[in-house]
N, C-alpha and C positions, 0 to 999 in steps of 0.2 A: 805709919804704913810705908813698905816699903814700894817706889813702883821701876819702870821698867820698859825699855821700846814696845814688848807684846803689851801691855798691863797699860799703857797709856791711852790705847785705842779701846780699852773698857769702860774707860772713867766717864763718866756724868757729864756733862759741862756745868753744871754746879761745882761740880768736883775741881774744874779747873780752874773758877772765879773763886775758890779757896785755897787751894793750892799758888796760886801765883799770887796773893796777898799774902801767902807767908814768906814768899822770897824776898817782896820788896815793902810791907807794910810797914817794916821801919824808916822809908819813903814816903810812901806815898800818904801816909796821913797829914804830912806837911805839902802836899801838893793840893792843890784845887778843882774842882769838879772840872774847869775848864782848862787847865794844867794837864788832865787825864787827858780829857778828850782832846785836846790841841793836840798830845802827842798820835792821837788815834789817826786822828785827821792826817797826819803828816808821815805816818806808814802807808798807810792807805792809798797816798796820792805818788807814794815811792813804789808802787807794786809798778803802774800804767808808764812811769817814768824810765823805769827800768826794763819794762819791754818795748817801750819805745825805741830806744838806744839800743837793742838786743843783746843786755846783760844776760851774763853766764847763769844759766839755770838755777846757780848755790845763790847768789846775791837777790833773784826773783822771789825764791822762798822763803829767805833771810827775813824779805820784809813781810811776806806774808805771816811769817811766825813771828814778826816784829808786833805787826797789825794785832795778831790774834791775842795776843798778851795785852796792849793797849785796851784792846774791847774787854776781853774779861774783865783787866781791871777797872772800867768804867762803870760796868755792870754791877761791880764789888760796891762802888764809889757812891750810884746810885739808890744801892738796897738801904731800907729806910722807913722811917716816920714824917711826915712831909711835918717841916716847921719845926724838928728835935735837931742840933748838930750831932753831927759822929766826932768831930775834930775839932778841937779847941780855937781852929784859925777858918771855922767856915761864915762866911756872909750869910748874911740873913736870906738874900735873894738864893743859895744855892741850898737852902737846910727846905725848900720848897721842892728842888729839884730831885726828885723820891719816885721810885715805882715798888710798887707792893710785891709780884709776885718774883721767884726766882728764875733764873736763865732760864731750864727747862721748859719752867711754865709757861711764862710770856711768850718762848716761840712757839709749845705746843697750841697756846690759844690762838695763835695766829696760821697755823700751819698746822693742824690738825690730821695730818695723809694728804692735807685736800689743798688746791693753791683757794688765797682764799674772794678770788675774783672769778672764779668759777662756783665754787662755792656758792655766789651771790646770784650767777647765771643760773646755774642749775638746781636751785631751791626756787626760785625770786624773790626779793629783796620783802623781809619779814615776814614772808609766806609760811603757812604751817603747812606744809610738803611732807610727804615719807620718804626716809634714810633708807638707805638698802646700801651694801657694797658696789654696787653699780655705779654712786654717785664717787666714790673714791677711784677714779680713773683718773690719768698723766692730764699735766693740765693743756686746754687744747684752747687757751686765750687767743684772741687774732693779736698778731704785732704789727706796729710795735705797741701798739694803746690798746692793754686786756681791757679796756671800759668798764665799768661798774658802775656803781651807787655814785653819781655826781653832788644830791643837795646834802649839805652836812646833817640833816635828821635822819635821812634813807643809811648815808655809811655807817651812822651810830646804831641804827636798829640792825642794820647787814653786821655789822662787830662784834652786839649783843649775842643776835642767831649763831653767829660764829663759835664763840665763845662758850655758848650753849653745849651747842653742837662737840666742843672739845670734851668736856667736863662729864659728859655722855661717854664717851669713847676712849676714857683716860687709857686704858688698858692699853691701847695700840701705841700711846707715845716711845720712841725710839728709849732704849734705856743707858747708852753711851756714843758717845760723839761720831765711831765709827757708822753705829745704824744711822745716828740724825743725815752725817753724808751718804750713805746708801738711801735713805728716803729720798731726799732732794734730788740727788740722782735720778729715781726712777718719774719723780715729779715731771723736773723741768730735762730730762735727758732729751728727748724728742728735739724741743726748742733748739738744746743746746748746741746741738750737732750741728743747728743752720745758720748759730750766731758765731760771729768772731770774736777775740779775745781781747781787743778793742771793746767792743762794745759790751761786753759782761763785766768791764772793769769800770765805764763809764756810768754801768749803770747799780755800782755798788756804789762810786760817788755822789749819785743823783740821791740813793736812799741817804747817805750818812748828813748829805746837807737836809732831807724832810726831819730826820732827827733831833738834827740841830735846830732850825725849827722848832722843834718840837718842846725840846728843853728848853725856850727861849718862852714858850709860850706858857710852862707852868706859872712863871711870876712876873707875864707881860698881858694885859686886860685892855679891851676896850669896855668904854663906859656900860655899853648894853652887853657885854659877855660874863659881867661880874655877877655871877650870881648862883645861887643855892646848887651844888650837883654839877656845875662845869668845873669845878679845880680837880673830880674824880672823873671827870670824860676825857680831861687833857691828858690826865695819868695814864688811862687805857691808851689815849693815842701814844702816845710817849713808847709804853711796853710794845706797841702794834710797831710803832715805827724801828726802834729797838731791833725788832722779830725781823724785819725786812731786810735788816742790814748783816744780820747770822744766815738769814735765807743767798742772800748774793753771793756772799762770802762763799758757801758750801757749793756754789755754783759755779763759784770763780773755781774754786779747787775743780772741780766737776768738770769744768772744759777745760781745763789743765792737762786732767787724767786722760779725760778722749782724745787729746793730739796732742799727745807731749813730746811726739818731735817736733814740733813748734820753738821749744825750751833750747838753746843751744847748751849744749852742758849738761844736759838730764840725765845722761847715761851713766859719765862720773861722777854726780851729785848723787845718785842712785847708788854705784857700786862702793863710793866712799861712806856714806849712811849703812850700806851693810843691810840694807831693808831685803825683805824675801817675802814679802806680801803679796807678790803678784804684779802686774800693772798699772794695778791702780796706784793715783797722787791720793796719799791720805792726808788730811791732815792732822790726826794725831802723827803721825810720822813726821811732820812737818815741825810743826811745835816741838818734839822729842828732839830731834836732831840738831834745835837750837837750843832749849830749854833743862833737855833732860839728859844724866846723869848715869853711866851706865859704872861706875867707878862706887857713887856714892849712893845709888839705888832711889834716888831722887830728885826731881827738879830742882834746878839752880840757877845763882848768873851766873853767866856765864863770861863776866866780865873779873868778879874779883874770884870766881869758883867756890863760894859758899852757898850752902843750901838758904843762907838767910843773908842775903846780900849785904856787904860791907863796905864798900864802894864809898869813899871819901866824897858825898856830896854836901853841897853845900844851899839850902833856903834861904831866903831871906823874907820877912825879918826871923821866923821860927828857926833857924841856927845863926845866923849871923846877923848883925847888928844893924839898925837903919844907917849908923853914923857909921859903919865902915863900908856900908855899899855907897853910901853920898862920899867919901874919902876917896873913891877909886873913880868918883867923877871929875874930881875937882884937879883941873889940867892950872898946875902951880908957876908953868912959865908964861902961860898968858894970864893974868889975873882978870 
């Protein structure tokens, strides 16, 4: 298929968690679950770094479309049979580390139209309440702490309801990455407008470390949690926490968009990108602009300029040898 700056902003985000495994899958199956997310981690924390220092609008997006590639492909990394490898060189503790459903899904269950801490407010907590579109209004959490479900049986039964309540309503899920950021928009837009961009960045960090967490806790047990039905509740958290970190993200974009004179550089990162979208920060347009190919009618890297990246890297020990990476330690004039 072929795709395209218009044609980017249709695509699924399934679509992109397959599409950016074809660029780099002749990588990353020699990379590590925590190889992925290390590099996630390390975009992520380059977005708040870079408006710190008040980098030029291009180098701000850069890492956002750095980030956005890193997440997809963890998500890729993750999809799975918990306890099956995908990769000849995965550890046992990491062939645990699995969520069942796909990108869409995990955040539709999580994010249903609805934030899902209101949600939990305005049903209560395993209540059998009536739906109406009423209940699908902007989320109106107090900040900073939207409170909810505190004991861990209340958040599991509130997660259930939730999840319920998705799988009801599948029809409304966003069906490309443009609607998922116009949802989240109309979501947290309100909020957004009274928060700083500090603290929308601060608080996609807060989520990406519960995740971590989270993945720490598929194949880490205390003695009294080992038991029949928790290794598929940690799964759910896992996906929940996952969904939390695609929900920031689209918000990060989202108070980008609302005051993008903020961005020094926006106006020629805009005019050089060619975009005619409007004013809004998309972020398929983001990703596009680093990612995508207007030459070869498809995402690429954009490092060696192949659609299926060829980029001279080097693993150890899956390409190169234990005895020449111990070779490049061993300092010969001191013995």
């Amino acid at each position: 298929m072929e795709y395209s700056r218009e044609t980017a902003g249709r695509m699924q985000l399934d679509d992109y968690v397959t599409e950016i495994a074809k660029i780099y899958g002749v990588h990353d199956r020699h990379r590590s679950v925590w190889d992925v997310w290390c590099h996630a981690l390390h975009h992520a924390a380059a977005i708040p770094e870079r408006l710190r220092k008040k980098a030029p609008a291009a180098e701000v997006l850069k890492e956002i479309a750095d980030f956005a590639l890193w997440l997809f492909t963890a998500v890729h990394k993750l999809e799975g049979r918990s306890g099956e490898p995908q990769e000849p060189n995965e550890t046992p503790p990491e062939t645990l580390i699995r969520i069942q459903s796909g990108c869409s899904d995990l955040l539709w269950h999580r994010y249903p139209k609805i934030c899902p801490f209101c949600y939990a407010r305005r049903t209560g907590v395993g209540a059998q309440s009536e739906e109406s579109q009423e209940l699908l209004t902007p989320c109106d959490c107090p900040t900073p702490d939207p409170g909810g479900p505190k004991d861990k049986a209340e958040r599991r039964v509130a997660a259930e309801s939730l999840r319920n309540f998705s799988e009801r309503n599948r029809r409304g899920k966003p069906k490309n990455i443009d609607e998922w950021q116009e949802m989240f928009g109309a979501l947290f837009g309100s909020n957004l407008k009274k928060t700083s961009l500090p603290e929308v960045t601060l608080h996609l960090m807060e989520e990406l470390g519960e995740a971590s967490d989270a993945m720490v806790r598929m194949y880490s047990y205390r003695q009294d949690d080992f038991l029949k039905g928790e290794p598929r509740q940690r799964q759910l958290r896992l996906e929940s926490q996952i969904a939390d970190v695609f929900s920031r993200f689209f918000a990060l974009v989202e108070r980008m968009s609302l005051f993008s004179g903020e961005l020094p550089g926006y106006a020629r990162w805009r005019s050089e990108s060619g975009i005619v979208s409007g004013e809004t920060i998309l972020l398929s347009e983001i990703i596009w602009r680093r990612y995508g190919s207007d030459e070869l009618h498809s995402f690429y890297c954009p490092f060696c300029g192949h659609a299926a990246c060829t980029c001279p890297l080097i693993f150890v020990p899956a390409t190169r040898s234990m005895e020449e990476f111990k070779a490049l330690l061993n300092d010969h004039d001191h013995p």
